[in-house]
C-alpha positions as CSV (number, residue, x, y, z in Angstrom):
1,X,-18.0,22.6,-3.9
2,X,-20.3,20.9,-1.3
3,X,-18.5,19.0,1.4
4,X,-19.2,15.5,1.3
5,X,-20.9,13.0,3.5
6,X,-18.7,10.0,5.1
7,X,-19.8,6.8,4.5
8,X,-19.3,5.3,7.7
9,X,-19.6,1.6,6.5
10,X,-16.5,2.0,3.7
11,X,-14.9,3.5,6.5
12,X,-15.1,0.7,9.2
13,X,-14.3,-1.8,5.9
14,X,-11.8,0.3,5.4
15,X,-10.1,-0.2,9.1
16,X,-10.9,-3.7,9.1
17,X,-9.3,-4.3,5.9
18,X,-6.4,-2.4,7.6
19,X,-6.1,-4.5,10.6
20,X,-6.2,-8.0,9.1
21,X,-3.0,-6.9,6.5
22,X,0.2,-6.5,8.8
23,X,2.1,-7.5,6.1
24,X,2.1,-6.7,2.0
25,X,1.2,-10.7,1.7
26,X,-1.7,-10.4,4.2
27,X,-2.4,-6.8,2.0
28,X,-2.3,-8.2,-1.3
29,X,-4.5,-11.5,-0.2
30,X,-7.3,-9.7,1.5
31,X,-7.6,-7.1,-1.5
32,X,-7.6,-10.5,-3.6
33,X,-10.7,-12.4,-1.3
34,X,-12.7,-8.6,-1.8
35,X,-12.7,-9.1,-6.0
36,X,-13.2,-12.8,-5.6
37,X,-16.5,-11.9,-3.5
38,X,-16.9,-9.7,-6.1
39,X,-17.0,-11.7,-9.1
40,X,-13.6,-12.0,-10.1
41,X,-12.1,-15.4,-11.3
42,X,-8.0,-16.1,-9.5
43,X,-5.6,-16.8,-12.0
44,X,-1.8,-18.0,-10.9
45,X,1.0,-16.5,-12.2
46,X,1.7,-19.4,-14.2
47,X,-1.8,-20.2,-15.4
48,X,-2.5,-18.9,-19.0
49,X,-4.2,-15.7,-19.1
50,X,-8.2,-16.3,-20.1
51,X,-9.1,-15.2,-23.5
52,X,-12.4,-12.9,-24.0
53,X,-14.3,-10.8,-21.7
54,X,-13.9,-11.3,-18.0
55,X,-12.8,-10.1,-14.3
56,X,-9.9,-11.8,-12.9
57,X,-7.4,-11.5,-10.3
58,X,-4.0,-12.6,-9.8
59,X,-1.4,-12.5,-6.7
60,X,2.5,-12.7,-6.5
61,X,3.4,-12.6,-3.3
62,X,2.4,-9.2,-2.0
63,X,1.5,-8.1,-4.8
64,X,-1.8,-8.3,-6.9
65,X,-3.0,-7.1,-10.6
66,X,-6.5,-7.6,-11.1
67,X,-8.4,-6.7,-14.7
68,X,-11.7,-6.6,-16.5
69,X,-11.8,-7.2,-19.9
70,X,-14.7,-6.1,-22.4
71,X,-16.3,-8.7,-24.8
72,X,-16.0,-6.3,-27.2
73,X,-12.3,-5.7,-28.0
74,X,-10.5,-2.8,-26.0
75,X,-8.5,-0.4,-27.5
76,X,-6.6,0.8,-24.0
77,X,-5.5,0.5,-20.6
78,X,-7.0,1.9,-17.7
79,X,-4.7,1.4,-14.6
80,X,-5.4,2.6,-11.4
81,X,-2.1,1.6,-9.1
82,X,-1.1,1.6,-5.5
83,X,1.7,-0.1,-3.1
84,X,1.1,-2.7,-0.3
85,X,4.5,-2.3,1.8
86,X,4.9,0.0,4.9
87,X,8.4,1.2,6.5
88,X,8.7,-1.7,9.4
89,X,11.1,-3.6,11.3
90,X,11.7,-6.9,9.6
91,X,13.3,-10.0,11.2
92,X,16.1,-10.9,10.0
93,X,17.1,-14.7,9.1
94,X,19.4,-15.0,12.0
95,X,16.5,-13.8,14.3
96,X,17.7,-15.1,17.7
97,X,19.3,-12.5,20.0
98,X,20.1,-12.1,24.0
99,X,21.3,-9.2,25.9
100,X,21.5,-8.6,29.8
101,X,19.1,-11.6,30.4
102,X,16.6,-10.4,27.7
103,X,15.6,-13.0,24.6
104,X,15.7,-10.6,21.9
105,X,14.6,-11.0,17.3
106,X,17.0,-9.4,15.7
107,X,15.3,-6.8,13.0
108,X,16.2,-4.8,10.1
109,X,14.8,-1.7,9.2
110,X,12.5,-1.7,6.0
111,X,12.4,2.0,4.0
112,X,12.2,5.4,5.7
113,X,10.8,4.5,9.3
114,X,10.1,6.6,11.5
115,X,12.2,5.1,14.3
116,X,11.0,6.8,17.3
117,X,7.5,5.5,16.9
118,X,8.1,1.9,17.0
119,X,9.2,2.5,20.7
120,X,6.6,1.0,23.8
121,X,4.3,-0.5,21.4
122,X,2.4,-4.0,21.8
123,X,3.8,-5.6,18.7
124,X,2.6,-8.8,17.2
125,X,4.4,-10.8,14.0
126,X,3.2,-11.5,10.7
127,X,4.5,-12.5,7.4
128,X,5.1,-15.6,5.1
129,X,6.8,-18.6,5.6
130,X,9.0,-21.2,2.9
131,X,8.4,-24.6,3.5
132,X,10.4,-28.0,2.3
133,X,7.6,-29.0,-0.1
134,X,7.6,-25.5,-1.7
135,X,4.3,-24.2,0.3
136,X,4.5,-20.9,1.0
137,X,1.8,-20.2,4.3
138,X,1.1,-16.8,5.7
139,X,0.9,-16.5,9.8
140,X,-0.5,-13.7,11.7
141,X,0.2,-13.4,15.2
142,X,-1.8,-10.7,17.0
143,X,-1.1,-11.4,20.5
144,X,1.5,-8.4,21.7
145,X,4.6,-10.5,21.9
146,X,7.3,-8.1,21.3
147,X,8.4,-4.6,22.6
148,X,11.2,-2.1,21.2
149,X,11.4,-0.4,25.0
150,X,12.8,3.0,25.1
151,X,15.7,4.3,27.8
152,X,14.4,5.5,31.1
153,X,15.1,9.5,31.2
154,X,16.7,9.2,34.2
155,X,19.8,7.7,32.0
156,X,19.7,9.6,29.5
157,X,19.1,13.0,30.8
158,X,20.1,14.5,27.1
159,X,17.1,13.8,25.7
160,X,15.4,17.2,26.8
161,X,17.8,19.3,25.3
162,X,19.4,17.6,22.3
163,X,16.0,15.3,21.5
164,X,16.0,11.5,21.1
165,X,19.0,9.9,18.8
166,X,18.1,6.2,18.2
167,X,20.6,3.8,16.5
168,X,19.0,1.6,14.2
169,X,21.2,-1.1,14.8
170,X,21.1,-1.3,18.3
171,X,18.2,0.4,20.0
172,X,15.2,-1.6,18.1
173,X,16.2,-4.8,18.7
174,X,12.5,-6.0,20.4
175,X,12.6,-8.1,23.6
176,X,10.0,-11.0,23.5
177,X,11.0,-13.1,26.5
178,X,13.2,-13.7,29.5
179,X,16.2,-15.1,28.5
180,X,16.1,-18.8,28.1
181,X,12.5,-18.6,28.6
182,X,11.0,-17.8,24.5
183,X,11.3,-20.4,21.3
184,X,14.1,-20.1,18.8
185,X,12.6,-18.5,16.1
186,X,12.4,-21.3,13.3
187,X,10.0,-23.5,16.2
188,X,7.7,-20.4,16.7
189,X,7.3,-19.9,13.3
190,X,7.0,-23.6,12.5
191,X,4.1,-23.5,15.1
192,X,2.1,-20.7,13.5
193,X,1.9,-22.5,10.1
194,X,1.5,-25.7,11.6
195,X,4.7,-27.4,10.4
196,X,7.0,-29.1,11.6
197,X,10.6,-26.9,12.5
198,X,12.6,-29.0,10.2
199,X,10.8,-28.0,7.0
200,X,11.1,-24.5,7.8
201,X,13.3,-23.1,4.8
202,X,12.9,-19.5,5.0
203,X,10.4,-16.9,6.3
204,X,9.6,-13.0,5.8
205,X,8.5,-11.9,8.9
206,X,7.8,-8.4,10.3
207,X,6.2,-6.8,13.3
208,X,3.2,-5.2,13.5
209,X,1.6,-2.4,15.9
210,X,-1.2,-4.4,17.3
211,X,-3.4,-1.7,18.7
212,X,-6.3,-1.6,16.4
213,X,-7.0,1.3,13.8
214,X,-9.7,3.7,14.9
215,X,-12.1,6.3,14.0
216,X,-10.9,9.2,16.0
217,X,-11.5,13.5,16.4
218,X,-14.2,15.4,18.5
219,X,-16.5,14.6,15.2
220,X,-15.6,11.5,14.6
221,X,-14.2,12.3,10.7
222,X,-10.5,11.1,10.9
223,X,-9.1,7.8,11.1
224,X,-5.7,6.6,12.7
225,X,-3.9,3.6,12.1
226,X,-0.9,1.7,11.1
227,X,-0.2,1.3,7.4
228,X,-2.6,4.2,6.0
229,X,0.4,4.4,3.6
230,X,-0.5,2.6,1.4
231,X,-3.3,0.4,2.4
232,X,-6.1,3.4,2.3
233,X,-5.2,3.5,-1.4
234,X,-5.4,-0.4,-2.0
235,X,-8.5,-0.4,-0.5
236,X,-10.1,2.5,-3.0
237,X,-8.5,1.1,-5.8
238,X,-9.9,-2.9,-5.0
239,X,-13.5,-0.8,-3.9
240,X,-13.2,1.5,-6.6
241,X,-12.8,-1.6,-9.4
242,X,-15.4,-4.4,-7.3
243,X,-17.9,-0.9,-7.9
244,X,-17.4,0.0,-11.5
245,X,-17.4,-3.6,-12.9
246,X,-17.7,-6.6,-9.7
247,X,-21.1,-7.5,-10.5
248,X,-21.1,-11.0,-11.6
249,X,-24.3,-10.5,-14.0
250,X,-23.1,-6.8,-15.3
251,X,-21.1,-5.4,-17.5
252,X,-17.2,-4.9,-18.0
253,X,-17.5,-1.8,-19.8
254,X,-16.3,-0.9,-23.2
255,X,-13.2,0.3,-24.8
256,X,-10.9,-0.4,-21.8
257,X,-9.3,-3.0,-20.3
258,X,-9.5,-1.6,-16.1
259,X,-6.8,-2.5,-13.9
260,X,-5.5,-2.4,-10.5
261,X,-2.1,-3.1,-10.0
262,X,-1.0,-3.0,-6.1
263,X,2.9,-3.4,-6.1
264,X,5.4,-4.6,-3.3
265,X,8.6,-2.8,-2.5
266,X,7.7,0.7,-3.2
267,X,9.3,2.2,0.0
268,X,12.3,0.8,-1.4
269,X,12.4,1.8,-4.7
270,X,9.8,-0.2,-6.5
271,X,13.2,-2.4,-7.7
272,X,11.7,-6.1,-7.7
273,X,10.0,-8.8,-9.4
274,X,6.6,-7.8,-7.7
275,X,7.7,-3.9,-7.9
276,X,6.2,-1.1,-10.0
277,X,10.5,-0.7,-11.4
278,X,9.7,-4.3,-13.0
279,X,8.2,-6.0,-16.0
280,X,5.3,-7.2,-13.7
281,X,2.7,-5.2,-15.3
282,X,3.7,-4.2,-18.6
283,X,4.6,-8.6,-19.0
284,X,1.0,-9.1,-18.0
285,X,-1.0,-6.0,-20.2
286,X,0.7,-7.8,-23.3
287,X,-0.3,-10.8,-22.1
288,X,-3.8,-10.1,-21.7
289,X,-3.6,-8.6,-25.3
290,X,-2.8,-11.3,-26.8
291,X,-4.8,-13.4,-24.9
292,X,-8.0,-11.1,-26.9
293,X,-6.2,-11.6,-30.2
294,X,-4.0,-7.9,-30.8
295,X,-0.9,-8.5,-31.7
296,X,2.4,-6.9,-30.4
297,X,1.6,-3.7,-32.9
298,X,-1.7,-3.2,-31.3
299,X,-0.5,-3.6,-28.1
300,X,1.8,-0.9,-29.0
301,X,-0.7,1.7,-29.8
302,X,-3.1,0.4,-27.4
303,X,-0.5,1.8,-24.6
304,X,-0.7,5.3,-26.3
305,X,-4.1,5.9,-25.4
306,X,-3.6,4.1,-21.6
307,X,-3.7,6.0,-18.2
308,X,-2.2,5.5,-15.1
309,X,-3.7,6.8,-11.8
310,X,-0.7,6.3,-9.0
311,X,-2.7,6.4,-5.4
312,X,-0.2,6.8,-2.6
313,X,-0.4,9.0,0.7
314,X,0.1,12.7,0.3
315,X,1.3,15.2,2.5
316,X,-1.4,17.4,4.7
317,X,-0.5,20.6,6.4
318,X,1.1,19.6,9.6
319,X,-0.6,22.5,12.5
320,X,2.7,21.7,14.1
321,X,5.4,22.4,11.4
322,X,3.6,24.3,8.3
323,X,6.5,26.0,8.1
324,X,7.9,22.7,6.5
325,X,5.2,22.7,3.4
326,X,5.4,25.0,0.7
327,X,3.2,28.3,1.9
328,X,1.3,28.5,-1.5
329,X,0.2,24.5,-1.4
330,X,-1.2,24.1,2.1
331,X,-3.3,20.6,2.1
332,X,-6.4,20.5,4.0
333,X,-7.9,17.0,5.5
334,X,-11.6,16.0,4.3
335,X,-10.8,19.0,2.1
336,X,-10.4,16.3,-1.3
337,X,-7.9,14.2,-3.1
338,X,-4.6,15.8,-3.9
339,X,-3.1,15.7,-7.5
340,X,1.0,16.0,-6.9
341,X,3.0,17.7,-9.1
342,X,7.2,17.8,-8.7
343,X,8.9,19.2,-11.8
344,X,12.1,17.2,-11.4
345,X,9.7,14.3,-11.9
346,X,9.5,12.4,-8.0
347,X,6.3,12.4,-9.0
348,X,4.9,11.9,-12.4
349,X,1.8,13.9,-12.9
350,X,2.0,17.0,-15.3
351,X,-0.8,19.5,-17.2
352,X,-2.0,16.8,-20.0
353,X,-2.0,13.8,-17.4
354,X,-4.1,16.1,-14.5
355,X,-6.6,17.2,-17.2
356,X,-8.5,13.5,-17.3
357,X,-8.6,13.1,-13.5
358,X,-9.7,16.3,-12.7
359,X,-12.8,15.7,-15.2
360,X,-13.1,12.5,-13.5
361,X,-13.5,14.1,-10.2
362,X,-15.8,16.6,-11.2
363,X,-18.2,14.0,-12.6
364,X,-18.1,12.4,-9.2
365,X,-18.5,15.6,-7.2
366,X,-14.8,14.8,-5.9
367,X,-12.6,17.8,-5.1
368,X,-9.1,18.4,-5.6
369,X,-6.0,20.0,-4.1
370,X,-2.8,20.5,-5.3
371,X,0.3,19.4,-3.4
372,X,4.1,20.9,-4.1
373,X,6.8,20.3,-2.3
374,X,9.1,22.9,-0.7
375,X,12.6,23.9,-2.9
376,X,14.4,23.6,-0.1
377,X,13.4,20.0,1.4
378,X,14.6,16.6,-0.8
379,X,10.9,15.1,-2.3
380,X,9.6,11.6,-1.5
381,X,8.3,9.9,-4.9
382,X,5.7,7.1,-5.3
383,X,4.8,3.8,-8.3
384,X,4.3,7.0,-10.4
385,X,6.9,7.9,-12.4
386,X,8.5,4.3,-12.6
387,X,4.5,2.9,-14.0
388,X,5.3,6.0,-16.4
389,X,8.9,5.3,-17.3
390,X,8.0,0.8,-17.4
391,X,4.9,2.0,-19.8
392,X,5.4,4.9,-21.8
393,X,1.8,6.2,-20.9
394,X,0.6,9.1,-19.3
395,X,0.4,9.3,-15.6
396,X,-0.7,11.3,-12.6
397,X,0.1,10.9,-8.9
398,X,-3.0,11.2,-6.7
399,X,-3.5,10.5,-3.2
400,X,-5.3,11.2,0.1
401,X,-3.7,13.6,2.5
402,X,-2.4,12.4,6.0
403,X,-0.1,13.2,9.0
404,X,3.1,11.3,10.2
405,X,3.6,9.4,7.1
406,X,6.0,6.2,7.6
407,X,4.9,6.7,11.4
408,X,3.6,2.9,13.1
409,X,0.5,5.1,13.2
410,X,-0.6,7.8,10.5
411,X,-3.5,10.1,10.4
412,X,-6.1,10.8,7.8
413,X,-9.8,11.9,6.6
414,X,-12.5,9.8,6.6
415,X,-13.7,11.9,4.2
416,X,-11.0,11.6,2.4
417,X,-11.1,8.2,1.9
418,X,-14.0,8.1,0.9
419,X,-13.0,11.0,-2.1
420,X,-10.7,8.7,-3.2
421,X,-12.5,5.5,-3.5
422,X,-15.0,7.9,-5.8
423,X,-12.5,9.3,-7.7
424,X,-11.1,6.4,-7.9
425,X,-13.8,4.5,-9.3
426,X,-14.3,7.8,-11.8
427,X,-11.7,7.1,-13.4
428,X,-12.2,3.5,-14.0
429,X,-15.3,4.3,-15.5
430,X,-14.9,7.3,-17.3
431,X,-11.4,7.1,-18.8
């Protein structure tokens, strides 16, 4: 198939969108603003879903489900979803911390980080904050005010020969002052929403890398930058859906009900109230069923004839280490999305669920690659096969393939991301 041409202007959106969504609030409200541009109504969680035809949007914290509904009545589901969370360092309630005349925030480690690359970064803080009056605000702090600083070699000579050993508990603890010099945490916070300290109830904070993503290689056809898991995917999915039906003027479509559903909590185990391991989206399909008049029968076989698409990072051939990928499944960047197949069901694609994307893709001149995992290595897993398991419908893991996954900064194709947003947006349309 003819390589493809990178559209440099989804691309830089693409960074942007990256760089203002630290946090799976931040992630989940930006992908939120892009539909409303786009046509799409907001609807709160606790706001009856609108009867008829219609685009709307809703957000739960960092998570998001938007929908377009035919006038005509739909007979199935098309769902294309993705995650918001990244592996981070997370502050923890009791943030304030000293050591050797250092004023220190007190983190916990969020999913499978990749510890070492968290060390002599510029780090800013983000996240969400739980007033008195039950306001919730998000902050965003970009300036670098925090550093996880790394040993000097010269005391710990090991290093060279037995490599680096960090201890999450207590070798990631950032400094962000002299001691006696920085804020308790509740008054910084309090000053970022603009509140005063004593209404200050709670807070999810994180810290962020604050150097800014990039377009990078001799041609100019990768990206790097934090978060690429999962955020490249949000973006396609939101692109893919504001493209297929974001007009205000045109049409929804026929036959399906198209959905994005961007989930928190994934690189935990998807186990929440705004994970895919939850009644989130199967609660709000039935309610948007109802709200066009099927009853629970119809909702039923309506979910027979559904499809999933679950968008999450895949694995490219690390130059470095291809002896850790499975010889007969190498994974090219700019070389096309990747269907991932696991038969012990980490991920949930298989031969009757590939079938509809792949003729999606070829409709949109998207090619495809196959990713396996190694017998011998334990496989990551994705939304996939808990969607599949929450549902009962047919589902394939897709994604676009990158290096240093759950590093501060990943690697990817700019091509690539651009294959996905089409294929993407295939689906939506076609299936």
């Amino acid at each position: 198939m003819e390589r493809g041409l990178i559209d440099n202007e989804f691309v830089n959106r693409l960074l942007s969108s990256i760089e203002v969504s630290p946090t799976p609030y931040h992630c989940a409200r930006t992908a939120a603003e892009r539909l409303s541009d786009a046509g799409f109504v907001e609807v709160r969680r606790t706001d009856p879903v609108p009867s008829g035809g219609g685009r709307y949007v809703r957000v739960d914290g960092g998570s998001l489900i938007a929908w377009a509904t035919p006038e005509s009545t739909p007979d199935r589901f098309t769902v294309v979803g993705a995650h918001t969370d990244s592996p981070n360092l997370r502050i923890r309630a009791n943030a304030d911390q000293s050591s050797a005349n250092w004023a220190q925030l007190g983190v916990e480690v969020y999913g499978g980080v990749l510890l070492n690359s968290w060390l002599d970064r510029d780090l800013g803080l983000a996240g969400r904050v739980s007033l008195a009056d039950g306001e919730v605000r998000l902050f965003l702090d970009d300036r670098p005010v925090a550093r996880v600083a790394q040993l000097a070699i010269h005391l710990d000579r090991e290093i060279r020969d037995q490599g680096l050993k960090l201890d999450p508990q207590t070798h990631l603890t950032p400094l962000w002052a002299i001691a006696d010099q920085g804020p308790a945490f509740v008054d910084y916070v309090a000053e970022q929403v603009g509140a005063p300290a004593n209404e200050v109830l709670a807070w999810d904070a994180m810290v962020f890398d604050t150097n800014a993503p990039a377009v990078v290689g001799l041609n100019s056809d990768l990206i790097a930058s934090a978060r690429i898991d999962n955020q490249l995917s949000c973006f396609a999915a939101t692109e893919a859906l504001a493209e297929v039906v974001g007009s205000a003027e045109g049409s929804v479509g026929d036959g399906a009900v198209k959905v994005v559903a961007l989930f928190d909590h994934e690189e935990v185990g998807s186990a929440s109230a705004t994970g895919a391991d939850g009644a989130s989206l199967s609660s709000t399909l039935e309610r948007i069923a109802m709200s066009i008049g099927l009853s629970r029968s119809d909702f039923l076989e309506a979910l027979t004839r559904s499809y999933v698409v679950s968008a999450d990072g895949a694995h490219a051939t690390h130059p470095n280490y291809a002896d850790k990928h499975e010889p007969s499944h190498h994974i090219n960047v700019n070389d096309g999305v990747v269907v991932k197949r696991n038969s012990n069901q980490r991920y949930a694609s298989d031969a009757v669920s590939e079938a509809p994307f792949r003729a999606a893709c070829s409709k949109a001149g998207v090619p495809v690659q196959t990713y396996i995992h190694r017998n011998d290595l334990p496989c990551g897993s994705t939304i996939g096969p808990a969607t599949s398991a929450q549902l009962g419908v047919r589902t394939i893991d897709v994604g676009a393939p990158q290096l240093a996954m759950h590093s501060a900064r990943e690697t990817a194709g700019a091509l690539d991301a651009c294959y996905l947003k089409d294929s993407l947006a295939a689906v939506l349309e076609h299936t």
